[in-house]
N, C-alpha and C positions, 0 to 999 in steps of 0.2 A: 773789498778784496781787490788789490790789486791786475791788473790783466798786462802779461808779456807776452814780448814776442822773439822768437829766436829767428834768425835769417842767416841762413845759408849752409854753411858745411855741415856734412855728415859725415862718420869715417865705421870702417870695422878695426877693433885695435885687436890685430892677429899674433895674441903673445907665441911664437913662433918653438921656442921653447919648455913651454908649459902645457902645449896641446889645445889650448883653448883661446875661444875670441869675444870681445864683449861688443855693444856698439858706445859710439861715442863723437868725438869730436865738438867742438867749442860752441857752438850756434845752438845745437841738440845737451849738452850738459848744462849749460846755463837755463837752458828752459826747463829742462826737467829737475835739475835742483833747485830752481826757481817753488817750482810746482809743488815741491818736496815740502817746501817753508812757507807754505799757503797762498802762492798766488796760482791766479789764474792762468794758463800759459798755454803758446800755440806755437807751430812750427809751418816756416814758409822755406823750402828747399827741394831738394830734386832724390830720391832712390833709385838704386837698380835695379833691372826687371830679376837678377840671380836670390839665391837665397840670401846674398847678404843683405841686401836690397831689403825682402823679407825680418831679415832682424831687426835691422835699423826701425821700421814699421811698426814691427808685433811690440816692440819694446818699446815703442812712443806710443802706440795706443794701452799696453797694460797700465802704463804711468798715468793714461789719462789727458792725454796733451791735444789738442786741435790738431789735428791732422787736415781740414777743411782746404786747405792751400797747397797741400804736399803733392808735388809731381811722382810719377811712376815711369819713367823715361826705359828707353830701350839701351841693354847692353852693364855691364858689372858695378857693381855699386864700387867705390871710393872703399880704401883700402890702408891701413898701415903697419908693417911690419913692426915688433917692438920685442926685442930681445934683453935678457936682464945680465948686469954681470956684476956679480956680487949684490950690494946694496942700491946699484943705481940701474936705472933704466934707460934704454939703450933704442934712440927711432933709428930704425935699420932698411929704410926706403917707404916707399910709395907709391901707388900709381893717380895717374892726374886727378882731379877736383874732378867734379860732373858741371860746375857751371855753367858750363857752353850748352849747358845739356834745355835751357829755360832761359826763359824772359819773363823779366817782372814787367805786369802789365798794368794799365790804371787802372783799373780794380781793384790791383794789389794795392796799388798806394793810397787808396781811398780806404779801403778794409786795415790800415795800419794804423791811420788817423785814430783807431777806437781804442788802442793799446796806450798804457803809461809809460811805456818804456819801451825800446828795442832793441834788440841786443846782436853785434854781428861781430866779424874777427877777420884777419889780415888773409886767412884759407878760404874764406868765401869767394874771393875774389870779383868785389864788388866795387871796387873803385869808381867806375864809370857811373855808375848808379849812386854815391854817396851824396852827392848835393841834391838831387831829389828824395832818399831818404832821411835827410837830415830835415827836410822844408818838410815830407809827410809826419813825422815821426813826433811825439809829444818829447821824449828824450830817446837820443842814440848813444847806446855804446857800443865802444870798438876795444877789441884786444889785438896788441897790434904781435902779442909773442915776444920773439928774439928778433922777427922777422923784417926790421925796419932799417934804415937810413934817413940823414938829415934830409935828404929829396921827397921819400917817401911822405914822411913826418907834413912837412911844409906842403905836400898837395894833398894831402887827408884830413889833418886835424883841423882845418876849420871848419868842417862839417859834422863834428865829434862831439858832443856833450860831453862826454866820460870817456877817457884815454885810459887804457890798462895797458901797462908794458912789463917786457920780462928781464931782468939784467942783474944777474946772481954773478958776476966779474967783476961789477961796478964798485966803487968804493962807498961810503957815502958823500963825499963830497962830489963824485959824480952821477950819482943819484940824484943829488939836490938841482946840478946842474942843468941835468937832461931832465927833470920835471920843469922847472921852469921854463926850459926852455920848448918844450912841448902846449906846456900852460898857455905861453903870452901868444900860439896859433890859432886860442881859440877855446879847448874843451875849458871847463867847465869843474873838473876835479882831472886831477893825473893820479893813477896809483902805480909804480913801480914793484912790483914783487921781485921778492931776492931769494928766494928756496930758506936756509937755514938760517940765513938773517935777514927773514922777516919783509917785512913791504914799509915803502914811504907814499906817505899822500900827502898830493900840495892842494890848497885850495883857497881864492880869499887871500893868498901873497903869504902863506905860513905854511909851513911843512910839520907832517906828523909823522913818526915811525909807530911802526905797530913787529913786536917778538911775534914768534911762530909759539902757539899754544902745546902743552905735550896731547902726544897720542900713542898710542898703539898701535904704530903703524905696521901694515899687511900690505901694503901696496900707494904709491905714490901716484898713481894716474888720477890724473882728473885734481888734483890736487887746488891744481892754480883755478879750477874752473867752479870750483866749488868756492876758494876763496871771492871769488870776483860775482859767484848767484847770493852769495853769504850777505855781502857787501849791499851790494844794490837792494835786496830782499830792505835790508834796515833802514837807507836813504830813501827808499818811495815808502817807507813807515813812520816817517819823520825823526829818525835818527840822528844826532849832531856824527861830528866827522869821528871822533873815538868810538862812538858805539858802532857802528859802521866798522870802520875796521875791523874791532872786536868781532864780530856778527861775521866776519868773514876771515879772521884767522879762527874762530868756535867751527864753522862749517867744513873749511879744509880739512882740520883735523878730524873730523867724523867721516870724511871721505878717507881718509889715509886709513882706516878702519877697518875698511872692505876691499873686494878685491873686483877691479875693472872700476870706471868713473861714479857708474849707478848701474852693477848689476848686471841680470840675464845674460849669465854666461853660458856658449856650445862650444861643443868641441869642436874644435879643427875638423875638415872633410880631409881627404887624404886627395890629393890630386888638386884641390880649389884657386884660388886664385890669392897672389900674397904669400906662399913657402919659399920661392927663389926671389931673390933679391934682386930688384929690377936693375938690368945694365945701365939704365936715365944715372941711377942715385951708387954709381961706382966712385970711391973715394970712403973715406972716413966716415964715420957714424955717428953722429950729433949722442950724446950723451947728457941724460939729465939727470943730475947728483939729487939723491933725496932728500928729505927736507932736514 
């Protein structure tokens, strides 16, 4: 059996509209869809002492996940507003990471050494810490989102085994481009997701595309994050690069199924934290078209 390990972000996704909130976030869905497709899997990051705090928790230990490493810090757990309009979903602010909230210590990094993989994302805001996770780490991946730059790229990706990126605008000849050119820093595979057309992976100096599979879809969160547990789950199973994909356009689609990333859904409190839209994230609304 495989053993992973998710590091760093949590979030609550406060469908603001709908009344209700699930937990989630990149570091925590990968591990727990990891978990879902039979590997082993654990979770090294920080909660709040509030009730979201509490969800995040109750809903990593019902899955069954290592909690052994998980901070309980003072003050409101990581938050995101997500409103829907029409068919697509809609990140409508946030309030800050908790990372400042911990420090990875060497224990940590000696307790990561026993994992076959690790898995982190561009919200964790681990930069500083990447070239010692990458020298702890048996393999690291990163998802870098929408959230990157050629700057960014060039001081991250050589410490990156597996590069995920998000870029549904791109054509495909810019696809090809920005994998290659992400590739020659370093990782190890690139995989590019495109929401309705589908995802490219380079690896080895060859490029694959992979369709988006049908589903019956109920809800698009956690979509990409199931693609990317989907993925990895078949490569540390010895998967060639098409099964792989496959394995992880098959997963997303099963998350599109249900509603919130994995599950345990409450209701909205009335008064909580996360209904007003923070003044930080004043301007336009990031919108994510579904698949």
């Amino acid at each position: 059996m495989a053993r992973v390990l998710g590091i760093g972000d949590n979030t609550v996704d406060i469908y603001v509209d709908q009344g209700v909130q699930y937990p989630g976030g990149n570091a925590v869905n990968v591990a727990v869809m990891m978990h879902r497709l039979g590997a082993s899997a654990a979770y090294l990051g920080a909660v709040g002492s509030d009730f979201l705090g509490d969800l995040v928790h109750d809903a990593l230990e019902a899955e069954g996940i290592d909690l052994s490493r998980l901070r309980r810090t003072g003050g409101g757990n990581t938050w995101s507003r997500i409103r829907h309009d029409g068919n697509d979903r809609v990140f409508d602010g946030s309030n800050p990471t908790r990372r400042d909230t911990y420090a990875l210590t060497d224990d940590d990094y000696l307790w990561m050494g026993g994992f076959d993989l690790a898995h982190s994302s561009v919200y964790s805001r681990l930069e500083p810490d990447l070239p010692r996770l990458s020298a702890a780490c048996t393999l690291l991946s990163f998802d870098y989102s929408s959230e990157y730059t050629d700057e960014y790229i060039a001081r991250t990706a050589p410490d990156i085994d597996i590069a995920f990126l998000s870029a549904s605008d791109l054509d495909d000849q810019g696809c090809d481009r920005l994998a290659r050119s992400v590739a020659a820093r370093g990782p190890e595979l690139v995989v590019i997701t495109r929401g309705a057309k589908g995802a490219l992976a380079f690896e080895a100096g060859r490029a694959m595309h992979q369709p988006v599979l049908p589903a019956k879809v109920v809800d698009t969160l956690g979509a990409g994050d199931g693609f990317i547990a989907g993925l990895l789950n078949e490569r540390l199973a010895g998967g060639d690069l098409a099964g792989q994909l496959a394995a992880g356009a098959g997963y997303a689609a099963r998350v599109c199924e249900q509603r919130g990333a994995f599950g345990h859904e409450i209701a909205i409190r009335p008064g909580q934290p996360g209904l007003k839209r923070p003044a930080a994230n004043a301007g336009k609304p990031t919108i994510f078209p579904t698949r």
